[in-house]
N, C-alpha and C positions, 0 to 999 in steps of 0.2 A: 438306727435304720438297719434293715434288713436287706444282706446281700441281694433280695428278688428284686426292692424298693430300687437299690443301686443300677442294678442292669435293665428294670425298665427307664427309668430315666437317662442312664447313657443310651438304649436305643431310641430312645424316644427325640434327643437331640442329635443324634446320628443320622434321625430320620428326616427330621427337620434340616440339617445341613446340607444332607443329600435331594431334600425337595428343592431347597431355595439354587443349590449352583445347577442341577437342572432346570429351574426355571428360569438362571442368567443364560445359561446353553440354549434353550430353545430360543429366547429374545434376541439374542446374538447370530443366530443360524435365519429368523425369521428376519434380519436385517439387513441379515447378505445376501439372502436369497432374491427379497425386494432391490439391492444394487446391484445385483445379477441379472437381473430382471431388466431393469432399467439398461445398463448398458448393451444388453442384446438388443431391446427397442433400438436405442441409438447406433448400434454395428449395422443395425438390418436397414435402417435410414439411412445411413450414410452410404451402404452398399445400392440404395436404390436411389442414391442420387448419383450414385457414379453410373448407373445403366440409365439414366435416365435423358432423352431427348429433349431440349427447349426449342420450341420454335418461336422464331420472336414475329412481327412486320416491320419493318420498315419503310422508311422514303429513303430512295436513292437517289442522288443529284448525279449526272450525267457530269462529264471532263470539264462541258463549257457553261455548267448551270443552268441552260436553258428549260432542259428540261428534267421532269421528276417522275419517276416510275416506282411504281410499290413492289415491295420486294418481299420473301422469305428469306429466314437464314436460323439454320440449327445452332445454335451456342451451346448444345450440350455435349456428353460426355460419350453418346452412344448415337449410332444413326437412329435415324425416326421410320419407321415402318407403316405401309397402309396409309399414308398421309391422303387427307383429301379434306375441301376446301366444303362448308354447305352453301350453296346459291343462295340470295339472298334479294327479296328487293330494293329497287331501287327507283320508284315511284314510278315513272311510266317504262324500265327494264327491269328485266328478273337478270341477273347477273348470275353465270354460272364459269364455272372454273374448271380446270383440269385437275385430276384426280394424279398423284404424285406417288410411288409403290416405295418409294427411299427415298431418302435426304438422308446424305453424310454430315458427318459433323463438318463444322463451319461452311459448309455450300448455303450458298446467296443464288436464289433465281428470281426472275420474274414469276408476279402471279399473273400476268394476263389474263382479265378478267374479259369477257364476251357479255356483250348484252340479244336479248332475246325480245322485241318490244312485246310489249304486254297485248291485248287483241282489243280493239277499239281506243288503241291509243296514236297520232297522231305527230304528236311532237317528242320530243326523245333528247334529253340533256347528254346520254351517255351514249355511243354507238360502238358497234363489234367494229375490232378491225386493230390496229397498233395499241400496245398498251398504253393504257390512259396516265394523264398526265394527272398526279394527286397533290399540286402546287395549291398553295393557300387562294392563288389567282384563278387558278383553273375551279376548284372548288366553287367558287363565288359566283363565277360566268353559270355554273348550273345551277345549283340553287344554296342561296345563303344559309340556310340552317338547316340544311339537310346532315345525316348525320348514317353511318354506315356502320354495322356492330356484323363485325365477322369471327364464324369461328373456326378453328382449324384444327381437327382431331388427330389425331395421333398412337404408333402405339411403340412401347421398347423393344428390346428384344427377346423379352419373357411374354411378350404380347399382353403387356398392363396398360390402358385405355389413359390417353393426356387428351386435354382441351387447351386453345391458348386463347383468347377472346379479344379482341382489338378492336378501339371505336375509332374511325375516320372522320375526320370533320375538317373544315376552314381552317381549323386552331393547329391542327398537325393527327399525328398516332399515338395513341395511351395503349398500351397494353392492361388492358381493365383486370384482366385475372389468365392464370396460367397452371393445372394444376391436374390430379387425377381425377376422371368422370367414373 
């Protein structure tokens, strides 16, 4: 074998060792890149659930049980901005609400809800006036399967858009879904 024979085969394996740990190098950088990745996803979640407002509904029972009033209450980590309530009906009312600019966290209010009778309607289950009682008994005195889907938007303080969605009924309140619009 000739010394030329020699040095293309040592470069020639040189070349190749040097392709294969650049190619562990980029598989290794392409790995961490993707777990760098990933965990920025999860920093930037975690930082937007700490800015983030929930508003829940509730029933409130009163000192002496008597009676039951619907309630809001922020349980999140940031006040709620812009809050307001959309009208909704309610078979012979159109139910409308007061529009809210804040809610700190943990505050609990009444939604007092107002009814509006509808035009050709006559009899009325729900009327303006004290807020309404949402007891499984009171429920039933208006109508048995009647059912209430309210939503209530919301924004943080980066002004990112929330919905909390709550179905009222006989049975109690479900918070059906809660999340960005």
């Amino acid at each position: 074998m000739c010394l030329a024979t020699i040095l293309d085969i040592i470069t020639t394996v040189f070349l190749l060792v040097t392709l294969i740990v650049i190619s562990i190098y980029t598989y290794q950088t392409y790995k961490l890149r993707k777990e760098t990745t990933k965990l920025r996803q999860e920093t930037t979640r975690q930082t937007e659930l700490s800015l983030r407002p929930f508003i829940i509904i509730n029933a409130f029972k009163e000192m002496a049980g008597i009676s039951q009033r619907l309630v809001y209450k922020n349980i999140g980590h940031s006040p709620a901005l812009d809050v307001e309530t959309e009208s909704f009906d309610a078979e012979t009312y159109i139910l409308n609400f007061k529009k809210w600019g804040l809610v700190e966290i943990g505050e609990m209010q009444d939604l007092n809800p107002k009814g509006e009778l509808k035009p050709g309607k006559k009899d009325a289950y729900i009327q303006a006036g004290p807020p309404l009682s949402f007891t499984p008994k009171e429920l039933n005195k208006r109508n048995n399967d009647q059912e209430f889907i309210l939503n209530i938007h919301y924004k943080n303080i980066e002004k990112v858009s929330y919905q909390t969605q709550a179905k009222i009924s006989r049975k109690g309140i479900e918070i059906i879904s809660t999340g960005k619009i």
